[in-house]
N, C-alpha and C positions, 0 to 999 in steps of 0.2 A: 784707207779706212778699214777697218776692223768688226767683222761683225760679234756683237755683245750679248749674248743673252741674257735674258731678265735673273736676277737671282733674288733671294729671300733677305729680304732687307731686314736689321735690329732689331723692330717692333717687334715683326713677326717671329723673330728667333726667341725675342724677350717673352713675348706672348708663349710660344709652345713649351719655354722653360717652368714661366709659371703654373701653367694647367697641370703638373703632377702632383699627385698626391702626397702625401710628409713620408718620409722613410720610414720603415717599421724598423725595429730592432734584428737583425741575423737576415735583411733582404737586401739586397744589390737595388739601389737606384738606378733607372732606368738614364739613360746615358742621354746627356744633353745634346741641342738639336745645336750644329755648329754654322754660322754662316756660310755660304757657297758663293765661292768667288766666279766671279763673270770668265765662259769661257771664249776663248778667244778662237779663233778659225783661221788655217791659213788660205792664201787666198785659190789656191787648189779645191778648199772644199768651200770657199765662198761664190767661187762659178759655178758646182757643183748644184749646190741650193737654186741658184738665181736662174737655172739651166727647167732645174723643174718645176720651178713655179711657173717659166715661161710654159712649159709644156702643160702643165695644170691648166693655166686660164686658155691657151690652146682649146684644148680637149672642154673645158668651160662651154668657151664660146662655139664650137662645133653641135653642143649636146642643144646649146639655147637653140641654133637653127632649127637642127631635125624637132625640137619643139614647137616649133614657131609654122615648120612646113606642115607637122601635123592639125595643127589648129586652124590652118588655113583649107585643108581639102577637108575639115568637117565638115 
């Protein structure tokens, strides 16, 4: 399995093409927004990811105790 990241779907590429304004005569158009294709991970850096989110909710769930012990000896 392949992790995917979200990318900028049509509409929204459609959408930020039409919001420019009309070219003037002797100005360079501002460069259109191009779709962004979904990047792919190998799976090196997909342990990588899944290593620290363990360690995130870890640290998470540590911080809710020492929360939890302080509410109790108020």
């Amino acid at each position: 399995m392949t992790l995917v990241v979200p990318y900028i779907n049509a509409s929204a590429v459609h959408y930020a093409n039409r919001q420019q304004p009309p070219a003037k005569p002797g100005m360079h158009r501002v460069q259109r927004v191009q779709p962004v294709e979904p990047k792919r991970y190998s799976s090196e850096q997909q342990e990588a990811y899944r290593s620290l989110e363990k360690r995130h909710e870890r640290i998470l769930k540590e911080e809710n105790k020492k929360g939890r012990r302080i509410h109790t000896l108020a």
